[in-house]
KOLGULO-836596 format. One record per residue (C-alpha): residue in one letter; chain; y, x, z; residue number from 0. Coordinates in Angstrom, 2 decimals, padded with zeros to 5 digits, m for minus. Last residue first. Layout:
<timis>
r	c	Y	X	Z	k
A	A	Y	X	Z	NUM
...
</timis>
This chain:
<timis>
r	c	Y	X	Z	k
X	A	094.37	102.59	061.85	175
X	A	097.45	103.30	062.72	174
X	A	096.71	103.83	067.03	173
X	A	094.26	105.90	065.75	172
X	A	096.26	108.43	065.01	171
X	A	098.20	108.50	067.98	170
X	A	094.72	108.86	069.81	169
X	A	093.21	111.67	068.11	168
X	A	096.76	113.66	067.67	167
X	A	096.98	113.47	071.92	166
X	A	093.58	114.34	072.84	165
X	A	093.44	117.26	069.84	164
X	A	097.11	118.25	071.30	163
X	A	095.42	118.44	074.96	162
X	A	091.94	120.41	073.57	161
X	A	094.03	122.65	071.39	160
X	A	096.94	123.41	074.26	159
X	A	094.01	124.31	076.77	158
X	A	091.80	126.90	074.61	157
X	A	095.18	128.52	073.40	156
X	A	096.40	129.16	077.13	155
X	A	092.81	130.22	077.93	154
X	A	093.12	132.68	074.68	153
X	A	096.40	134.03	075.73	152
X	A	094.74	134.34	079.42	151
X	A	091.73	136.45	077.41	150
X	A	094.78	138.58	075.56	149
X	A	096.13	139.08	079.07	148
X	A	093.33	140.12	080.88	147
X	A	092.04	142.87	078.32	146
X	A	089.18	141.98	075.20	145
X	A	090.44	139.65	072.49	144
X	A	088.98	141.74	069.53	143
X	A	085.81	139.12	069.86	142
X	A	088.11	136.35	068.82	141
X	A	088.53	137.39	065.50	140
X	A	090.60	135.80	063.21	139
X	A	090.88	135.68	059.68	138
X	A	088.95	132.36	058.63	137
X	A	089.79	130.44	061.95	136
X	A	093.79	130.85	061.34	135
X	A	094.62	131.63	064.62	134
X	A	097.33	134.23	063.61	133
X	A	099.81	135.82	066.10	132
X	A	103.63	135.45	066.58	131
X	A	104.49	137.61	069.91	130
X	A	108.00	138.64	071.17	129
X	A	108.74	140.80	074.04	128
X	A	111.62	141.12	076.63	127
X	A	112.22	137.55	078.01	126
X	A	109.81	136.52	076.87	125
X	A	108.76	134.55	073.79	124
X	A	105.61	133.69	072.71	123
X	A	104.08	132.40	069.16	122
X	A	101.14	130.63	067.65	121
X	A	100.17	130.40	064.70	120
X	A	097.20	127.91	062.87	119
X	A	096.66	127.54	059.25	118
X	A	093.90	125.74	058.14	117
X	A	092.99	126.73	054.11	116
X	A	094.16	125.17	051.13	115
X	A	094.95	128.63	049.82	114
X	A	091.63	130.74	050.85	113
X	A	092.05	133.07	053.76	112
X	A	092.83	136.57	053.33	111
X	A	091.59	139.19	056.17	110
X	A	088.37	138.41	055.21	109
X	A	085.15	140.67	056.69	108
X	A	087.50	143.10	059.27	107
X	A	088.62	140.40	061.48	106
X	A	092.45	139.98	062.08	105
X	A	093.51	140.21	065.60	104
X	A	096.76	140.96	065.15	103
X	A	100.44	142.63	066.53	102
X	A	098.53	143.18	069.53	101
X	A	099.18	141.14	072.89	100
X	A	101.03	142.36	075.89	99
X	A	101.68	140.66	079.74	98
X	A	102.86	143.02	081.93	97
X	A	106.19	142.05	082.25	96
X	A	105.04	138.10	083.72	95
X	A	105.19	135.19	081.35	94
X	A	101.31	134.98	080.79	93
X	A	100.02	133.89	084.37	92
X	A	103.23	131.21	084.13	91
X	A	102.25	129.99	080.73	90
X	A	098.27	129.68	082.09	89
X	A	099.46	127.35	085.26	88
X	A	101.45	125.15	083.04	87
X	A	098.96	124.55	080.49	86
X	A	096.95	123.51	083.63	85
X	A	099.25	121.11	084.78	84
X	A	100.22	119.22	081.89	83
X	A	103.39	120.08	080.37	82
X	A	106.40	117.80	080.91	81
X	A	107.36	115.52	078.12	80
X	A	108.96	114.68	074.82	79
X	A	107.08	113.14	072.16	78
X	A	107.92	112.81	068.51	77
X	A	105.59	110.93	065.86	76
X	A	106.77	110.91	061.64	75
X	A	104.49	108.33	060.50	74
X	A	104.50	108.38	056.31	73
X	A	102.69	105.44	054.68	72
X	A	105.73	104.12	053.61	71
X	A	107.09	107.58	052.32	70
X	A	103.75	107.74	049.57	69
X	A	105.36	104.91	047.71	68
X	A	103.53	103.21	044.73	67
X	A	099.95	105.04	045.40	66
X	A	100.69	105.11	049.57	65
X	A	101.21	101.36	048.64	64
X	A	097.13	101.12	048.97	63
X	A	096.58	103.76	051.92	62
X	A	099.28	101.25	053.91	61
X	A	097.54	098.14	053.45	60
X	A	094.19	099.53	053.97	59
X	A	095.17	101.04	057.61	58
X	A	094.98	104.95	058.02	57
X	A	098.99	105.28	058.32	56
X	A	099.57	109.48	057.08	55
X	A	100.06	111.95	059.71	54
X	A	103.26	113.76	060.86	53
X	A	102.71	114.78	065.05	52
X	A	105.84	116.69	066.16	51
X	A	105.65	117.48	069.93	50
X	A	108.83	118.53	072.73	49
X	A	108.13	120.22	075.40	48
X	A	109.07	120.70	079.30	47
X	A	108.04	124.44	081.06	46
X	A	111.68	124.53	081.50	45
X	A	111.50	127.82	079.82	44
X	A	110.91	125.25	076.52	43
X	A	107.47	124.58	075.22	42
X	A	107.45	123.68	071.11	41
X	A	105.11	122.02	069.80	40
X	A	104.34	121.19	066.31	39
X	A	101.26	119.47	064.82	38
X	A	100.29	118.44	060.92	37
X	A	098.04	115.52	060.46	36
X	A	095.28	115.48	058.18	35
X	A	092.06	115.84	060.08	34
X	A	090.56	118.90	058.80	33
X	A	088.37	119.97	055.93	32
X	A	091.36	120.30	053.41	31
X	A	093.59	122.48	055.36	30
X	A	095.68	121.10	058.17	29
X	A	098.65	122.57	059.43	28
X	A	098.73	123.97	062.98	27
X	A	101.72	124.93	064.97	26
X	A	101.96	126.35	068.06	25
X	A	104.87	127.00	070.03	24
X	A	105.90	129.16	073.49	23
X	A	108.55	130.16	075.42	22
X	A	111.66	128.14	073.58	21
X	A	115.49	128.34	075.19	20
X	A	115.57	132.16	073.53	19
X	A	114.97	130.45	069.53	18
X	A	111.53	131.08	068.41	17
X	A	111.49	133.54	065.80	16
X	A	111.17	132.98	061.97	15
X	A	109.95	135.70	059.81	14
X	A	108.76	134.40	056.69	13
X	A	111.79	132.44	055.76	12
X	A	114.83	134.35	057.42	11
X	A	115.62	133.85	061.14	10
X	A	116.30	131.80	064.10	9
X	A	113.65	128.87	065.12	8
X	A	113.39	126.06	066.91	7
X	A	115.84	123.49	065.77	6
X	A	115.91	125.39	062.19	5
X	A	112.36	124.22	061.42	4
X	A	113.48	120.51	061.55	3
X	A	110.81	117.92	062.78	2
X	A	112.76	114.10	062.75	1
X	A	113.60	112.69	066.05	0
</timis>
């Protein structure tokens, strides 16, 4: 299954929302300094989800034709699956009526990031409220994250990462 933004999302360019069947995504695209493969989950209210992994072959073979015919050396990866456990546990803390995030958490030094810079967003949908906010490391501060449920947000966060690191580290090197 090839990643298509309007799968997962309603809305205009620059203002996408997650579509109702989706509680939670994140999304990180690398910049220059990080391992280059893009990441996409989505978590449905079935606490299932579906990942989009796009990475380049590492092997010599591949890096060579990637010169003649960069689509060769694409690897489009799709998994579909039920959350681990503690991921879980953290989604069902947050989707509860009291739960509330501010629209940012932007740090007062450098609100804009340079262009080939890591973007990272993450976004939650209940059944009332709507949250998009911006992990992008060079504009956020996590030192504004203060009451219970912007410190479970950052759990949540904490968990995905280390799980889709896990999972991106050893698809990857599966093509080298």
């Amino acid at each position: 299954m090839e990643y298509r933004i309007g799968d997962f999302y309603d809305g205009e360019v620059g203002n996408y929302n997650l579509k109702k069947e989706y509680l939670f995504s994140y999304s990180f695209s690398p910049g220059l300094y990080d391992k280059l493969c893009t990441i996409n989950l989505f978590v449905k209210s079935s606490l299932t989800y579906e990942l989009f992994l796009f990475f380049y072959d590492q092997n010599q073979q591949s890096l060579e034709s990637l010169k003649e015919n960069p689509r060769e050396a694409r690897i489009h990866f799709y998994q579909e699956s039920k959350l681990p456990f503690a991921i879980k546990q953290t989604l069902l803390e947050i989707a509860n009526p009291e739960f509330h995030l501010k629209d940012s958490y932007y740090n007062s030094k450098n609100t804009f990031g340079i262009l080939d810079r890591t973007s990272i967003n993450a976004k939650i949908n209940l059944e009332k409220k709507y949250f998009s906010i911006d992990l992008s490391l060079d504009t956020l501060d996590k030192n504004l994250f203060k009451t219970e449920s912007e410190l479970n947000f950052l759990k949540l966060i904490e968990q995905t990462e280390s799980f889709l690191e896990k999972t991106r580290d050893f698809h990857m090197e599966t093509y080298e």
